[in-house]
C-alpha positions as CSV (number, residue, x, y, z in Angstrom):
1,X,0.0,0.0,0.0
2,X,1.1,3.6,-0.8
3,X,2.1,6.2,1.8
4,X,-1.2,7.7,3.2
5,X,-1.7,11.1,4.5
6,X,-3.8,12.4,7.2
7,X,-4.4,15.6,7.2
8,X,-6.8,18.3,9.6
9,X,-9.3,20.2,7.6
10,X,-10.8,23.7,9.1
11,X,-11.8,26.4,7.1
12,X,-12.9,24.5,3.7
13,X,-8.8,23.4,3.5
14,X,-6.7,20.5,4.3
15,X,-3.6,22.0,6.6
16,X,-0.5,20.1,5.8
17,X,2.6,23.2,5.4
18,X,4.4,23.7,9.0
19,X,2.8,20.9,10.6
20,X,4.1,18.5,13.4
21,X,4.0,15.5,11.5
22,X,4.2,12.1,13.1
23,X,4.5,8.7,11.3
24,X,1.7,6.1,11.2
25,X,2.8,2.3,11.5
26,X,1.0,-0.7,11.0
27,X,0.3,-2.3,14.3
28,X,0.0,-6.1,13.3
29,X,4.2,-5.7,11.7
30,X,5.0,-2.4,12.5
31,X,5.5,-1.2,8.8
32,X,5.1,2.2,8.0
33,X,2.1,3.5,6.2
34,X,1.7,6.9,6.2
35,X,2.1,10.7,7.6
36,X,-0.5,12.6,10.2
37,X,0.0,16.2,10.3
38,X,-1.4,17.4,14.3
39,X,-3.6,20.5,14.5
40,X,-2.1,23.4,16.5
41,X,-4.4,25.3,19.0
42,X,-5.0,28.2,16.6
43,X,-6.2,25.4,14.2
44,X,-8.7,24.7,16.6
45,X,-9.6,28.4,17.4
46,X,-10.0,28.7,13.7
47,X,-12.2,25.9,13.5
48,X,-14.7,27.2,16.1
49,X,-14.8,30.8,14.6
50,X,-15.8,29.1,11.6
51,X,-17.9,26.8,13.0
52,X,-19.9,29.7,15.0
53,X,-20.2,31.4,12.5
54,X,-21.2,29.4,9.6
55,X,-24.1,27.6,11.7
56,X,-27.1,28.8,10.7
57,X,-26.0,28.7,6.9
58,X,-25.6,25.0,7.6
59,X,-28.9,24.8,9.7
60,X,-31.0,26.2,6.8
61,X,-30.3,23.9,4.3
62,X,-33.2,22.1,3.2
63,X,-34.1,18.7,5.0
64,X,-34.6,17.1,1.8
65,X,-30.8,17.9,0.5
66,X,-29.2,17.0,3.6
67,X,-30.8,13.8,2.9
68,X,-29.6,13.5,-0.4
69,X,-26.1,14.5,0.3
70,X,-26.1,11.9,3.0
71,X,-27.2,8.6,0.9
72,X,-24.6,10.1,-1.8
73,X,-21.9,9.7,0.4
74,X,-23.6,6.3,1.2
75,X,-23.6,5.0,-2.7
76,X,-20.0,6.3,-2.8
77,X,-18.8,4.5,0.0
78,X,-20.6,1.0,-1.7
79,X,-18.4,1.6,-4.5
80,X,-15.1,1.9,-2.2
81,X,-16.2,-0.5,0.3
82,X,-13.0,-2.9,-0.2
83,X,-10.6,0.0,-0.3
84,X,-12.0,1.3,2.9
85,X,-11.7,-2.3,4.6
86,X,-8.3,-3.1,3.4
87,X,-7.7,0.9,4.8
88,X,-8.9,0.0,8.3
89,X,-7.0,-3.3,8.5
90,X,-4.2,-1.9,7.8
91,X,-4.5,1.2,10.1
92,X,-6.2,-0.8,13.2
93,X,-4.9,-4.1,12.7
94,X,-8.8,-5.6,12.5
95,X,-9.2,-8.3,9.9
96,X,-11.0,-7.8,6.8
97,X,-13.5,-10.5,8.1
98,X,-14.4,-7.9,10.7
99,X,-14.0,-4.4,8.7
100,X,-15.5,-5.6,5.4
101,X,-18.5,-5.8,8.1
102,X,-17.7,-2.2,10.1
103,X,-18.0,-0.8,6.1
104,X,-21.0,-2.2,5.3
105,X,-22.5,-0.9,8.5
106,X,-21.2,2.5,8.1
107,X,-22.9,2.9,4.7
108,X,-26.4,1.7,6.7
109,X,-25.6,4.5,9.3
110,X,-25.1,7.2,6.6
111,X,-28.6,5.8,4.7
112,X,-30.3,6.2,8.0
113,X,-28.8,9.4,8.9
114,X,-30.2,10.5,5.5
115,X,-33.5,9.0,5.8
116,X,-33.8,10.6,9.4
117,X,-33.4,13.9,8.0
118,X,-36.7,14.0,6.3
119,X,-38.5,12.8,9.7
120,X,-37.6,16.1,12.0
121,X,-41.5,16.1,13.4
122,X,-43.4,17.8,15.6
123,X,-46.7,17.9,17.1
124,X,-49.6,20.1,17.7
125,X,-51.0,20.4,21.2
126,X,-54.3,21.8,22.1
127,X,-54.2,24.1,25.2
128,X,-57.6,23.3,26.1
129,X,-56.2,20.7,28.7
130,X,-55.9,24.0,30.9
131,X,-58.5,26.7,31.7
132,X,-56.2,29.5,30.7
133,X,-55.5,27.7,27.0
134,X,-58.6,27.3,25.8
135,X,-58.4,30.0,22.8
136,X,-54.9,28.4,22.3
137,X,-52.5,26.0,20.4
138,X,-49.4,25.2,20.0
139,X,-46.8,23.7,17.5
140,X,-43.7,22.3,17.9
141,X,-40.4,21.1,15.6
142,X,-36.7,20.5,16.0
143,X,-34.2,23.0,14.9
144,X,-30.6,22.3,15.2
145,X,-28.4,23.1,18.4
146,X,-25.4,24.6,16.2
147,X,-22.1,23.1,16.7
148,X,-21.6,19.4,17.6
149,X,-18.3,18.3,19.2
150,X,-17.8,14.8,18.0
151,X,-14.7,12.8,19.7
152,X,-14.4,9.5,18.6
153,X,-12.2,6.2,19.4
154,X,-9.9,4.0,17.8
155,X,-12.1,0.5,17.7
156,X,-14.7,1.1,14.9
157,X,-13.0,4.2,13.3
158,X,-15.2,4.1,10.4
159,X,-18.8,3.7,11.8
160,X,-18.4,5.3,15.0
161,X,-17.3,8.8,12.9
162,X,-21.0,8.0,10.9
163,X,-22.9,7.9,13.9
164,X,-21.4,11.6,15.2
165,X,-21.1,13.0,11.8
166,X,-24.1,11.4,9.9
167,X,-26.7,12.4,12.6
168,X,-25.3,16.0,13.4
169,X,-25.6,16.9,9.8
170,X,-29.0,15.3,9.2
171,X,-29.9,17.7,11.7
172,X,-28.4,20.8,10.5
173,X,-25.6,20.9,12.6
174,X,-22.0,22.0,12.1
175,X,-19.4,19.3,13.3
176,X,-16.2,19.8,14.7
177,X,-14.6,16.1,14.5
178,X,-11.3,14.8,16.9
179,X,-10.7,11.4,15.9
180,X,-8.5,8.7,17.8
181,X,-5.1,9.6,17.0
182,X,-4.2,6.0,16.1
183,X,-6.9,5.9,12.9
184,X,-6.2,9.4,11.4
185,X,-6.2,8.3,7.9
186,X,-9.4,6.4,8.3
187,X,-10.7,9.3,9.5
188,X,-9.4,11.8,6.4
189,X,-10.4,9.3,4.0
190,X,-14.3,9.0,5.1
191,X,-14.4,12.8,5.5
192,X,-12.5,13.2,1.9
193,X,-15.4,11.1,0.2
194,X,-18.2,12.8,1.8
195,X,-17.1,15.8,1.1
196,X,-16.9,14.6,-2.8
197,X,-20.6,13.0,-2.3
198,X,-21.3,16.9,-1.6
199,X,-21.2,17.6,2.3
200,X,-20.5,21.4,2.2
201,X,-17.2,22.3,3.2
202,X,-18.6,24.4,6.1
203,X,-20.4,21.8,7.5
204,X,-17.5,19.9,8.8
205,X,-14.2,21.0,10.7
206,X,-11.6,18.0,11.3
207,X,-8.8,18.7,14.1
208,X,-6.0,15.6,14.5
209,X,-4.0,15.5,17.6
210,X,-4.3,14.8,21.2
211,X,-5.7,15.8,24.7
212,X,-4.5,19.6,25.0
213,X,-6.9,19.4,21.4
214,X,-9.6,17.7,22.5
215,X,-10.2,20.1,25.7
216,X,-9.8,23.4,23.8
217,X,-12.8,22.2,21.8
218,X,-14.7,20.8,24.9
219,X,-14.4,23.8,26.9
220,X,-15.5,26.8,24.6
221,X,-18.8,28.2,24.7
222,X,-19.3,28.1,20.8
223,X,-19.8,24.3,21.2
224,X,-23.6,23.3,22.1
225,X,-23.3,19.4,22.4
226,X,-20.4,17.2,23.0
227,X,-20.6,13.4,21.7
228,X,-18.0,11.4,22.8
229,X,-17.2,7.9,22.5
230,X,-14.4,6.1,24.4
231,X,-13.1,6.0,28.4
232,X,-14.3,6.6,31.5
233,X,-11.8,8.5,32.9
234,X,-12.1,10.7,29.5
235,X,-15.4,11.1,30.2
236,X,-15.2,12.6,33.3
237,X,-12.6,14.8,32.8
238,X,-15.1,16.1,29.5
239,X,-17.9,16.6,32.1
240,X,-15.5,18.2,34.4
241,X,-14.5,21.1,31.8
242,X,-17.7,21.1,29.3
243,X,-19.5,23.7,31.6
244,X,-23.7,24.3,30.5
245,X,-23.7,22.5,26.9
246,X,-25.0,19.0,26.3
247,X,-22.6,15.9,27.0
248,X,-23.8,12.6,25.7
249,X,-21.4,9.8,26.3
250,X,-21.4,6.5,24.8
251,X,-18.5,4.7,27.4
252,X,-16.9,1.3,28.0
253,X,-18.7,-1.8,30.3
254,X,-17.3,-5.3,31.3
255,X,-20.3,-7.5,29.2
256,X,-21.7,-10.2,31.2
257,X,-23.2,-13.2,29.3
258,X,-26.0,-15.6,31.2
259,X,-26.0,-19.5,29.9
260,X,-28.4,-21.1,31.7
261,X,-28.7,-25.0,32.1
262,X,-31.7,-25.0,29.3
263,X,-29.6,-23.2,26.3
264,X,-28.5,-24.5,23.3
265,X,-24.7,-25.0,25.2
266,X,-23.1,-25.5,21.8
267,X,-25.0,-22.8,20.3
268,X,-23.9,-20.2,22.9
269,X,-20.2,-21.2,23.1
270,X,-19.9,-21.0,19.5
271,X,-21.4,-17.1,19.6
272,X,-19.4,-16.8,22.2
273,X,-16.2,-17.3,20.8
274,X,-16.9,-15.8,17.7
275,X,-18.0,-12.3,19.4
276,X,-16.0,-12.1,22.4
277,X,-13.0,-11.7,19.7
278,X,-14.0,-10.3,17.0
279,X,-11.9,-7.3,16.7
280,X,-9.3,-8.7,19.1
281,X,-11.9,-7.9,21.7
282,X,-11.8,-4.3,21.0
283,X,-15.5,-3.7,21.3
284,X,-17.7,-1.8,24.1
285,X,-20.0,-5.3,24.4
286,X,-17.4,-7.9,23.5
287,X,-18.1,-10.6,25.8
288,X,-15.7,-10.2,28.7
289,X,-17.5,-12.5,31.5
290,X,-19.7,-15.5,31.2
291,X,-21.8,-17.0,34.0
292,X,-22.7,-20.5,33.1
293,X,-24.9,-23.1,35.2
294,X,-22.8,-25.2,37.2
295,X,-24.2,-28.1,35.7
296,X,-23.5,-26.9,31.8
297,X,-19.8,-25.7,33.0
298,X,-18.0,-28.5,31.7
299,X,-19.9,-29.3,28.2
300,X,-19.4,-25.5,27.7
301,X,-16.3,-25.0,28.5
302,X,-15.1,-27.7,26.3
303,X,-16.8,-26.4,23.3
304,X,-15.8,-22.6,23.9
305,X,-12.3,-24.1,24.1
306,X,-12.7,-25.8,20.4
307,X,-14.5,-23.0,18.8
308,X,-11.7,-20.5,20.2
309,X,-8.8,-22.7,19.2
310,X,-10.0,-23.2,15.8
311,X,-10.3,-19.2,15.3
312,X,-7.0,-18.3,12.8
313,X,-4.5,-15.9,13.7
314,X,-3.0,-14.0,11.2
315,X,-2.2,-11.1,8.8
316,X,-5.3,-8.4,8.9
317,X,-5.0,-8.3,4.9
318,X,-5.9,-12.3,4.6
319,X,-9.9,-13.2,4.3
320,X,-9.0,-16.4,6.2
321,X,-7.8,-14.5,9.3
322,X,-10.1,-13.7,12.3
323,X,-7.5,-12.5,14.8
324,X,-5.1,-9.7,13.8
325,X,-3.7,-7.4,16.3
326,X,-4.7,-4.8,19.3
327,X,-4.3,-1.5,18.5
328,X,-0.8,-1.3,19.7
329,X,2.2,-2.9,21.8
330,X,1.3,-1.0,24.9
331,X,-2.2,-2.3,24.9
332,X,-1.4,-6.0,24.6
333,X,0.9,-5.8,27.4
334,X,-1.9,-5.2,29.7
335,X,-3.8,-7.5,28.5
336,X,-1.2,-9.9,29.5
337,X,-0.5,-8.7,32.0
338,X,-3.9,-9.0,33.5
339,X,-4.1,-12.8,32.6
340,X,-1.0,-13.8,34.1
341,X,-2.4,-11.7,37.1
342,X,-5.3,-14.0,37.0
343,X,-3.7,-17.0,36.8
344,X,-1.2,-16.0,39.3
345,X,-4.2,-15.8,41.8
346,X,-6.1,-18.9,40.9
347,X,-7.8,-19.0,37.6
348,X,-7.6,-21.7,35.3
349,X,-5.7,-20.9,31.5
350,X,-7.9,-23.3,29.8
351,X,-6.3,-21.6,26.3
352,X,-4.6,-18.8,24.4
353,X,-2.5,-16.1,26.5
354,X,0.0,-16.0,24.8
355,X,1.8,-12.7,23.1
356,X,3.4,-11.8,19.8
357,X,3.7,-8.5,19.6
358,X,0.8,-6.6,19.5
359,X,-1.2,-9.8,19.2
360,X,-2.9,-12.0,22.1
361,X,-3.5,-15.1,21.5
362,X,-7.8,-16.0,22.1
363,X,-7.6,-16.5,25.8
364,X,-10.4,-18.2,28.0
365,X,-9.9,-18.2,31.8
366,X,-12.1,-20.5,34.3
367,X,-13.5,-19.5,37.8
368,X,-11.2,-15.8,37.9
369,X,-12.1,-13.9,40.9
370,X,-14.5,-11.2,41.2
371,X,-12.1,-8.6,42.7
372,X,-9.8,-9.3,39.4
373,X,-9.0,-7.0,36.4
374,X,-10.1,-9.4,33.7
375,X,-13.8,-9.6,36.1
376,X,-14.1,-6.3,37.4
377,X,-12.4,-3.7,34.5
378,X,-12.8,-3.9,31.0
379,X,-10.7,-5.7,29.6
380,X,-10.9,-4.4,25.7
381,X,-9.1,-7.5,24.7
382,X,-9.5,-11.3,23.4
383,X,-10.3,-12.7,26.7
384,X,-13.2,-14.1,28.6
385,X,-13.7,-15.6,31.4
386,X,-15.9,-18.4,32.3
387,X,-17.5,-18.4,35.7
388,X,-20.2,-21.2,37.4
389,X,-23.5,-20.4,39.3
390,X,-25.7,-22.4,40.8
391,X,-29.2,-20.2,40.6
392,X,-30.3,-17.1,38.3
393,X,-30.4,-14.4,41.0
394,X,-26.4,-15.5,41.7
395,X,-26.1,-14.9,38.3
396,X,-28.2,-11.3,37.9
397,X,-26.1,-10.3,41.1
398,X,-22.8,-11.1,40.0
399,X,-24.0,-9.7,36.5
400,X,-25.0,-6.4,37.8
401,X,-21.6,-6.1,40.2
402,X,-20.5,-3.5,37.9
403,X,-19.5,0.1,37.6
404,X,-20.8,-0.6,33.7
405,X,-24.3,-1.6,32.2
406,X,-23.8,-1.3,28.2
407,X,-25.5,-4.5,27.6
408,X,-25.8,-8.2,28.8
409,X,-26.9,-11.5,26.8
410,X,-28.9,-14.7,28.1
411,X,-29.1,-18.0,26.6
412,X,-32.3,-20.1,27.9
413,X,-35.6,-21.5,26.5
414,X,-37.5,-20.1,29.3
415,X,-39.1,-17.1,28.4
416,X,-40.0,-16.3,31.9
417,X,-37.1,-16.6,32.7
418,X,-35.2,-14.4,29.9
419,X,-38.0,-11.3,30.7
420,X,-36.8,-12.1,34.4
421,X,-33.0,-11.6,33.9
422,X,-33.9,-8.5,31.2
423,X,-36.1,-6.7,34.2
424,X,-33.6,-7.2,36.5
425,X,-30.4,-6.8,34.8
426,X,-28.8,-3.0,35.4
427,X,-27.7,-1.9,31.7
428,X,-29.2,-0.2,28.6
429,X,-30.1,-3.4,26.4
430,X,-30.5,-7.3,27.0
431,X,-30.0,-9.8,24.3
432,X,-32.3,-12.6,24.4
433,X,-30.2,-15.9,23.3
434,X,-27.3,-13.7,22.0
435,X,-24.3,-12.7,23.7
436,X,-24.3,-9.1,25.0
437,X,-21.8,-8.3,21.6
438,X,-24.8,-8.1,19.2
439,X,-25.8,-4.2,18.2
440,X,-27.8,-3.2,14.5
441,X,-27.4,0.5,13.9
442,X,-30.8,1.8,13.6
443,X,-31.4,0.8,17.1
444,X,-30.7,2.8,20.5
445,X,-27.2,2.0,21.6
446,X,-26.2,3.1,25.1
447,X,-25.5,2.1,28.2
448,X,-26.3,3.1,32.2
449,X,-23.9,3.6,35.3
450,X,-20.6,4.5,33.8
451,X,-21.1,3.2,30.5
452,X,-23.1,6.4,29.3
453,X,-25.4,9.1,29.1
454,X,-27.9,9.4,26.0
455,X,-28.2,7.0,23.3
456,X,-26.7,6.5,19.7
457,X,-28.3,5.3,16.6
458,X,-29.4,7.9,13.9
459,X,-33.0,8.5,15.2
460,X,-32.0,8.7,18.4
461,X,-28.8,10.5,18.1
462,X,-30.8,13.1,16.2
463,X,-33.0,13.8,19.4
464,X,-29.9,14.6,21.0
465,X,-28.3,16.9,18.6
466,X,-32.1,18.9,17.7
467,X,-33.6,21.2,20.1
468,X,-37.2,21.4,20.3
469,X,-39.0,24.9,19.5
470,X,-42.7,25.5,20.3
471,X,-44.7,28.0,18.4
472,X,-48.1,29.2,20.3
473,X,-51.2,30.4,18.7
474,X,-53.8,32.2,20.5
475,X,-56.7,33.0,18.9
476,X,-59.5,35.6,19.4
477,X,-61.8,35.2,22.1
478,X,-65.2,34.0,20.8
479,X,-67.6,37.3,21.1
C-alpha cells in the first residue's frame, strides 16, 4: 500500500505546510504507512470561529438535501467498500473479516442518517387541557443546536465517525470532529469522500491530535453538544470542563453473558467465541464475562475451548484471518499482564495467552475472581472468562456487580425466565439468546452507570443533537 496522508481540515482546507508530523505504522508488523500532520491550538480556534459562524447557513439547508447528500456519500462509500476495509485493517490491525462488516454498517448508518433527515416532526397540542388555554395551540419542531463536538475512538474508526457526523448533519448541525489519533487516515479518508458525495465544506471542521486538542474544543462556549465515545476516565474529565452544553457519552462496560442449564450449550459457546474476539476484543459489548450453570460448565467449557482454538491468527489483509492485532504494543501488554495476574491468583488458563507483539492469542480463563481486572475492568481484549453459578439471581447479582451496564446476553428456553433476567439486569439493552456483543445500527445503543449518558443510533442521536421549538397560537376570544 502507498504512503497515506492524514491531514486536519478547518476552514474548507486540508492544513498540511508547517505541521508537526508524526508517522503512522501498522500495528500487526510495524511497517510504516503513512504521515499525520497534528492540528495546533490556533487550528482549533480557527475551526470554532468558523464553526460559530457558519451555523445557521448549515442549519437552513433544506431537510430534503441534507438527505440527499447523505445517501450520496452512502452509494459512494458501496463503490469503495473494499478499499476502505483493506484501509482500516491496515490502520487498526482488525481483519477484513471484521471491517469488510464495520463498512457495510457504516454505509447503513449514513442511509439512515439521511432517511432521518426527512423525519424532524413535531406535534400540535391543544391548550384546552388548561382553563387558561382554551383559545390556544401550539406547534412544535426540531431546529438544530449549532455546533456538535464529535470525539471519537480508535475501535470502529469508520462507523463510530458516521454515527457523530451522519446524525449531526442530518440535523443541520456544524461538526467539529477529533478522531482517535491511532486511525487518522481512516478518518481523512471518510471525511474526503463525503465531502466529494457533496457535504458542504462548512459543515465539517476535522482537528487531528491529542488531549490539550480535544479540551480546547470541549471547553468553549461556541460548542452546544459534545458526543464522545471512548473511556471513562475521558469522560469525566469532559464533564468536568464542558460547563452548560450538552454531554452525551457513549462509554466502555465489562459484558456479562448468562447460559443457563436450558440453552443450546453448543449454540452459545460458539457465539461466544466468535463475538467475544471479534476485533481482538476491542468492542464496548465484547463478551468479557460469562456465568454459566454449574451443571453446563463442563460441556461448555469444552466447546468454547474448540471454537476458540480453531479461530485463525493471522495477517489483517488475509480473508482467512479472524484474529489480527490490538491496537498497539502498549495495549497487549496489559492485556497480559492482566491474565498472568489471574492466573497468578487462581484462575484456570484453559487456552490462548500468549503474546506476539501486539497480538494476544484468544484467551479463556475459568473461575477468575471477582475482585480481578479481567472480572471487574474492562478488559478491551480477546479474553473471557468463564464463571459457574448455581441459581439465576447469583447470576443477575454477579452480572450487575459492575461500575458498567452497556449490555448483557442470556441464553435459555424459558421465556419467563429471559423477561426475568432482562427486568432485573442493570444496563441499557438485554440480548435474548445472543451474547451481550450483538448491536444493528438503527437501534438505540447506550449504556447506564458508567457506560453512558444518552443513546446512539441515527433516530435517536438526532434527538440529542435537535432542540425542540414550540410556536403558540392564540386565537381571538369568541364574542
Amino acid at each position: 500500500m502507498q504512503e497515506l496522508l492524514a491531514q486536519p481540515f478547518v476552514e474548507n482546507r486540508w492544513l498540511k505546510d508547517e505541521k508537526t508530523k508524526e508517522t503512522i505504522y501498522n500495528p500487526y508488523n510495524g511497517k510504516s504507512i503513512g504521515n499525520q500532520y497534528t492540528a495546533s491550538l490556533e487550528d482549533v480556534e480557527k475551526a470554532l470561529q468558523a464553526a460559530y459562524k457558519d451555523k445557521k447557513e448549515i442549519g437552513s439547508i433544506p431537510s430534503g438535501k441534507r438527505a440527499k447528500i447523505l445517501k450520496a456519500a452512502a452509494l459512494l462509500l458501496e463503490e469503495e467498500k473494499e478499499t476502505f476495509a483493506k484501509l482500516i485493517a491496515e490502520e487498526l490491525g482488525k481483519p477484513l473479516k471484521n471491517t469488510r462488516d464495520e463498512v457495510s454498517r457504516s454505509i447503513e448508518t449514513l442511509e439512515l442518517s439521511g432517511e432521518e433527515a426527512k423525519r424532524l416532526h413535531g406535534e400540535t397540542i391543544p391548550g384546552d387541557a388548561s382553563e387558561r388555554g382554551t383559545m390556544a395551540m401550539a406547534s412544535t419542531y426540531r431546529v438544530p443546536v449549532g455546533v456538535i463536538a464529535a470525539i471519537t475512538p480508535f475501535n470502529a474508526p469508520l462507523n463510530l465517525v458516521c454515527h457523530k457526523i451522519g446524525p449531526a448533519f442530518a440535523g443541520g448541525n456544524v461538526t467539529i470532529l477529533k478522531p482517535a489519533p491511532q486511525t487518522a487516515l481512516i478518518a481523512t479518508a471518510l471525511l474526503d469522500l463525503m465531502l466529494r458525495a457533496g457535504l458542504p465544506e462548512s459543515a465539517v471542521h476535522m482537528l487531528l491530535g491529542g488531549v490539550e486538542i480535544g479540551q480546547k474544543i470541549v471547553q468553549d462556549d461556541r460548542v452546544n453538544v459534545i458526543s464522545f465515545t471512548g473511556g471513562t476516565k475521558a469522560s469525566k474529565n469532559i464533564c468536568d470542563t464542558a460547563g452548560m452544553k450538552k454531554v452525551l457519552l457513549e462509554l466502555g462496560g465489562n459484558a456479562a453473558t448468562i447460559v443457563h442449564h436450558d440453552a443450546d450449550i453448543q449454540e452459545a459457546a460458539k457465539m461466544s467465541a466468535k463475538t467475544g474476539n471479534s476485533n481482538s476484543g476491542q468492542s464496548c459489548i465484547s463478551v468479557q464475562r460469562i456465568y454459566v450453570h454449574r451443571s453446563a460448565m463442563n460441556e461448555f467449557s469444552e466447546a468454547l475451548k474448540t471454537n476458540v482454538e480453531q479461530l485463525q491468527l493471522g495477517d489483517p489483509l488475509d480473508a482467512a484471518t479472524d484474529i489480527g492485532s490490538l491496537v498497539d504494543e502498549n495495549a497487549a501488554n496489559r492485556v497480559k499482564s492482566w491474565i498472568d495476574e489471574a492466573v497468578d491468583g487462581g484462575a484456570e488458563l484453559l487456552t490462548g495467552g500468549v503474546q506476539y507483539g501486539a497480538t494476544i492469542t484468544p484467551t479463556v480463563l475459568l473461575n477468575p475472581k471477582h475482585e480481578d481486572k479481567v472480572v471487574c475492568e474492562e478488559v478491551f481484549g480477546p479474553l473471557i472468562s468463564v464463571i459457574p453459578y448455581d441459581d439465576i439471581d447469583e447470576a443477575i447479582t454477579w452480572a450487575n456487580d459492575s461500575e458498567f451496564g452497556l449490555q448483557t446476553g442470556i441464553f435459555t428456553k424459558n421465556i419467563d425466565l429471559a423477561y426475568k433476567v432482562a427486568n432485573q439486569i442493570e444496563a441499557g439493552g438485554i440480548i435474548i439468546n445472543g451474547t451481550s456483543n450483538f448491536r444493528l445500527d438503527h437501534w438505540p445503543y447506550g449504556g447506564v452507570k458508567n457506560s453512558g449518558i444518552g443513546r446512539e443510533g441515527p433516530r435517536f442521536a438526532i434527538e440529542e443533537m435537535t432542540e425542540m421549538k414550540m410556536v403558540v397560537l392564540r386565537l381571538p376570544a369568541n364574542e
